[in-house]
C-alpha positions in Angstrom: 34.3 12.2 -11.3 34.9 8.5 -10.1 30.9 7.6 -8.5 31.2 6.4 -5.5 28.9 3.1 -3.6 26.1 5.2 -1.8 23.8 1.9 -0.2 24.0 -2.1 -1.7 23.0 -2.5 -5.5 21.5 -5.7 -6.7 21.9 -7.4 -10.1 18.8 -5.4 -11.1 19.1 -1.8 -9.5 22.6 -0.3 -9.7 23.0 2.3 -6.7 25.4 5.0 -6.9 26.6 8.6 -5.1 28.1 10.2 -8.3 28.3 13.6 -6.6 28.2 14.9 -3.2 24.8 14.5 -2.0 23.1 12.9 -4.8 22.0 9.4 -5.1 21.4 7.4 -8.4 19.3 4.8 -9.2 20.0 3.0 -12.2 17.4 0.2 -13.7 19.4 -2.7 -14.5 17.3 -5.1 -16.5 18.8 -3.6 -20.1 17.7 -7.0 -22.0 14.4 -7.0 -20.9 14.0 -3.1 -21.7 14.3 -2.0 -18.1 10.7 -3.8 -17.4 9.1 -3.3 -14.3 9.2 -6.4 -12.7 7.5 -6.3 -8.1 11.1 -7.4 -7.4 13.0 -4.4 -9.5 9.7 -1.7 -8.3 10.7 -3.5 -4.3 14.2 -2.3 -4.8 13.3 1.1 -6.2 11.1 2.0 -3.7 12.9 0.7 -0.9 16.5 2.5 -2.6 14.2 5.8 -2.6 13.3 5.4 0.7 16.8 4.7 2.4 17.6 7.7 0.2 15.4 9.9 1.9 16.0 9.3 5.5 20.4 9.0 4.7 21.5 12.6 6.0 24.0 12.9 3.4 21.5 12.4 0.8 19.6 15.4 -0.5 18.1 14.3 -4.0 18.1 11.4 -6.0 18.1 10.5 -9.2 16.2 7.4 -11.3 17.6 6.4 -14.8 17.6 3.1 -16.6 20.9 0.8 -18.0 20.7 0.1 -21.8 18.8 1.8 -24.4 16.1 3.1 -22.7 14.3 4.3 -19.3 11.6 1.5 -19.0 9.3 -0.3 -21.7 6.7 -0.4 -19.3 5.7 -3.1 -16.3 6.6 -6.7 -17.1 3.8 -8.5 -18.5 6.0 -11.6 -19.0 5.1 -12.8 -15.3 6.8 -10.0 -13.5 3.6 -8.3 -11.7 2.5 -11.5 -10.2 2.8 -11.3 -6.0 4.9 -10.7 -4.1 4.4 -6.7 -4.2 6.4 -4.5 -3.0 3.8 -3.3 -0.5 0.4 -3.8 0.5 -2.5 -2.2 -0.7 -6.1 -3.5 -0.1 -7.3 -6.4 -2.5 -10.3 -6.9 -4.4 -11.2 -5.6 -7.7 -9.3 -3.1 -9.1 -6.6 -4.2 -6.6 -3.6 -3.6 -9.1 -4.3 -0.2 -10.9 -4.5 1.1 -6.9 -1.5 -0.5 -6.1 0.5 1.4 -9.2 -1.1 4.8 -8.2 -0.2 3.7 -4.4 3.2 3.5 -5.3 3.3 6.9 -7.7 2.2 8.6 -4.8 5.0 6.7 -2.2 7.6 8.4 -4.7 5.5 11.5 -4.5 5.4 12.3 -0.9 8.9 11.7 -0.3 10.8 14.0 1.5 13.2 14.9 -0.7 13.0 15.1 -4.5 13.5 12.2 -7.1 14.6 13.3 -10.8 14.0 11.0 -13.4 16.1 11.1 -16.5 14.0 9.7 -19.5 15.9 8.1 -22.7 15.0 5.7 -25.1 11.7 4.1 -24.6 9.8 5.1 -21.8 6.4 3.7 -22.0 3.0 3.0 -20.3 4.5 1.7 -16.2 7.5 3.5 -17.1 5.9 6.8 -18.1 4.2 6.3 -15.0 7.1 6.0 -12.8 8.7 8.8 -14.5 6.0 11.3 -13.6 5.9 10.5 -10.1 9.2 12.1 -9.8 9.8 15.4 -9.1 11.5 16.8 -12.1 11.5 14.9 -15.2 14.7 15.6 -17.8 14.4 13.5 -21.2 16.9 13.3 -24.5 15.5 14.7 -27.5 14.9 11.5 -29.3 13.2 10.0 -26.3 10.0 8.0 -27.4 7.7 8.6 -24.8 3.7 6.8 -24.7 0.8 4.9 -23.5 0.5 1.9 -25.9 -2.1 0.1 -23.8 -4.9 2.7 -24.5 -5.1 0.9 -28.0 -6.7 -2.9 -26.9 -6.2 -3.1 -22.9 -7.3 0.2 -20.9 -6.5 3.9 -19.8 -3.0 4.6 -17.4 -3.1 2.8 -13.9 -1.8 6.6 -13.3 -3.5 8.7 -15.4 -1.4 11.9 -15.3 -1.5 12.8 -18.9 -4.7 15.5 -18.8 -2.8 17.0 -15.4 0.4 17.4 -17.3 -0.3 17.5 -20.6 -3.9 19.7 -20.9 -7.2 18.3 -23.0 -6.0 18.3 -26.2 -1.9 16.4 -25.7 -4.2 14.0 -23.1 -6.9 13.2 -25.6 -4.6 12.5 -28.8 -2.1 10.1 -26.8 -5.2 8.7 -25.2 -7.0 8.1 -28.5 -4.2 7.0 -30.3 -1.6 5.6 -28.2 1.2 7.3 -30.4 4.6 8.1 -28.8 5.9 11.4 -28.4 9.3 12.6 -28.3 11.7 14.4 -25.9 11.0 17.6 -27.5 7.3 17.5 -27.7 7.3 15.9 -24.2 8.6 19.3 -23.0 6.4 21.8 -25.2 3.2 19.5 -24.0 4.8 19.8 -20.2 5.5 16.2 -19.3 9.4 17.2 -19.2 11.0 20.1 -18.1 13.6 20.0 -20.6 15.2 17.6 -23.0 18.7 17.6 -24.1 20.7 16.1 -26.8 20.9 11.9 -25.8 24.9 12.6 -25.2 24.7 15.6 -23.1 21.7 13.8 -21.2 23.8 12.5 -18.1 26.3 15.4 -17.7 23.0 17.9 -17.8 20.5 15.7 -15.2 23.8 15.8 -13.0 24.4 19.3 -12.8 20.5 20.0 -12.3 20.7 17.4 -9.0 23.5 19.4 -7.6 22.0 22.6 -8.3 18.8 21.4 -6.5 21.1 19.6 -3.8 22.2 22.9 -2.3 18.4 23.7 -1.0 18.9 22.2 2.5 16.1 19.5 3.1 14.2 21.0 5.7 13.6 23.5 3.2 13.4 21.6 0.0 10.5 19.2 1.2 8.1 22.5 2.1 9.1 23.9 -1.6 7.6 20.5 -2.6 5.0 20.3 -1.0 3.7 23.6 -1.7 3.5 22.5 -5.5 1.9 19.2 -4.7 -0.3 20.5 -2.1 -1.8 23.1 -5.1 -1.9 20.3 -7.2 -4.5 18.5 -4.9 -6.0 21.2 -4.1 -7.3 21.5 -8.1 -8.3 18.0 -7.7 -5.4 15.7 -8.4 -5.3 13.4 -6.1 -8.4 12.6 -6.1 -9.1 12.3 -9.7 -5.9 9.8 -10.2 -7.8 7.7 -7.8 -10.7 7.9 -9.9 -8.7 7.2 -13.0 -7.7 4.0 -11.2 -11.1 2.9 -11.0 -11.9 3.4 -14.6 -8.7 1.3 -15.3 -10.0 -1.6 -13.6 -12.9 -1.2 -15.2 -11.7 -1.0 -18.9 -9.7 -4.3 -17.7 -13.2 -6.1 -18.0 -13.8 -5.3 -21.6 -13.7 -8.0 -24.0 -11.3 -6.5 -26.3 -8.8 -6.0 -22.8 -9.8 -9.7 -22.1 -8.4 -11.0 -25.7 -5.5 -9.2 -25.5 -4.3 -10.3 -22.3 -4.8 -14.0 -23.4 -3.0 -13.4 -26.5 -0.2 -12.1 -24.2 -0.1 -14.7 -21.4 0.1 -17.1 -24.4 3.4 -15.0 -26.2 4.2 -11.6 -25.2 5.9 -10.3 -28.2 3.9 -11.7 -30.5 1.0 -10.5 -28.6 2.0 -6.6 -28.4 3.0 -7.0 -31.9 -0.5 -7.9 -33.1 -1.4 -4.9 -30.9 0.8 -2.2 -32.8 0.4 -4.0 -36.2 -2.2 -1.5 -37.7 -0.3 1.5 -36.6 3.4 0.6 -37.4 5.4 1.4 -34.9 6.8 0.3 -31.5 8.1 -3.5 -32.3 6.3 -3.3 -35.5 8.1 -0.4 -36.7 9.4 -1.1 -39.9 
């Protein structure tokens, strides 16, 4: 099937209708590792959000150009003002802001699918969970490497999806996971083979686009509603203050300087003792 135009794409967010009723949303910044940038998170949420009030729109569906989902949020200048939307200043102002915008995705209307290849790490694990239904390749490499010298998620999701012991390892270590074990821990629903990845996601959106709205946005909330009835909401936004908190630390203080003064060099020196991510030999 030829995809058709569905709303306006940029140079950064590719926007397409490659089935009746679905909408994809494809992040277009493949030599920068799909990073998330306040102008490329503007055009997702604002892409989402035309998505969920177009009638002829029933689910949508977020993916990234290149060889991966997202690397994460763009520490090479990207998060500085303007943001996409306005959350109250002061301390802690930007791990509120993330968790803000994981919850705009998550009380859409209708539901958002990511689909997960490649690298998808620290903002862009985080903007994959927001999503509805999460669908990953096999050999997806999926982690929080800023639990290592910076601080805990912005959106820390990992004990709700994972459980105590998958949260506490990738919390103490940082390691990646992959598509496989991102399903048996329950970050994914499923992972298929990186080839069969596309074809697979599509045929899950239509199958969900035949649930009229009206309908589909009660099933969601129903789940989400349970959710935060257990506590959810409520302790993200508690996670978000211990973020901003770790933030203060002096070993979080180093390695932002060492950043601002050379990002790769300063991840690198982040990941050297553990071999893996740009150190990986």
């Amino acid at each position: 099937m030829t995809a058709s135009i569905g709303a306006p794409s940029s140079d950064i967010l590719i926007i397409d209708d490659p089935a009746p009723h679905v909408r994809r949303l494809t992040l277009n910044r493949p030599e920068k590792r799909n990073a998330l940038s306040n102008a490329l998170r503007a055009e997702v949420f604002a892409a989402l959000e035309a998505a969920d009030v177009d009638p002829d729109v029933q689910v949508s569906i977020l993916r990234g150009a290149g060889p991966c989902f997202s690397a994460g949020y763009d520490l090479a200048g990207g998060t500085a003002p303007p943001y996409p939307f306005h959350t109250a200043g002061g301390v802690g102002h930007w791990s509120r802001h993330v968790v803000e915008g994981c919850f705009r995705i998550w009380d859409l209307a209708k539901p958002v699918i990511a689909q997960v290849h490649g690298w998808c790490l620290a903002g862009g694990s985080e903007l994959a969970t927001a999503c509805d239904l999460v669908y990953v390749a096999e050999d997806a490499q999926i982690g929080y490497p800023p639990v290592r010298m910076m601080s805990p998620p912005d959106n820390q999701f990992h004990a709700w999806l994972c459980g105590l012991r998958p949260a506490m390892e990738m919390m103490l270590t940082g390691d990646a996971i992959d598509g496989l074990e991102a399903v048996r821990v329950g970050f994914a629903n499923r992972a298929f083979p990186a080839a069969d990845l596309d074809a697979q996601v599509l045929a899950m959106a239509e199958r969900v686009a035949k649930i009229p709205t009206e309908v589909q946005q009660m099933n969601k909330r129903s789940v989400h509603r349970a959710m935060e009835l257990m506590g959810l909401r409520a302790a993200i936004r508690a996670g978000a203050e211990i973020q901003a908190l770790a933030l203060t630390t002096p070993s979080s203080r180093e390695t932002f300087a060492a950043i601002r003064k050379n990002v790769t060099k300063g991840l690198s020196e982040r990941d050297q003792a553990f071999g893996d991510y740009r150190t990986k030999s």
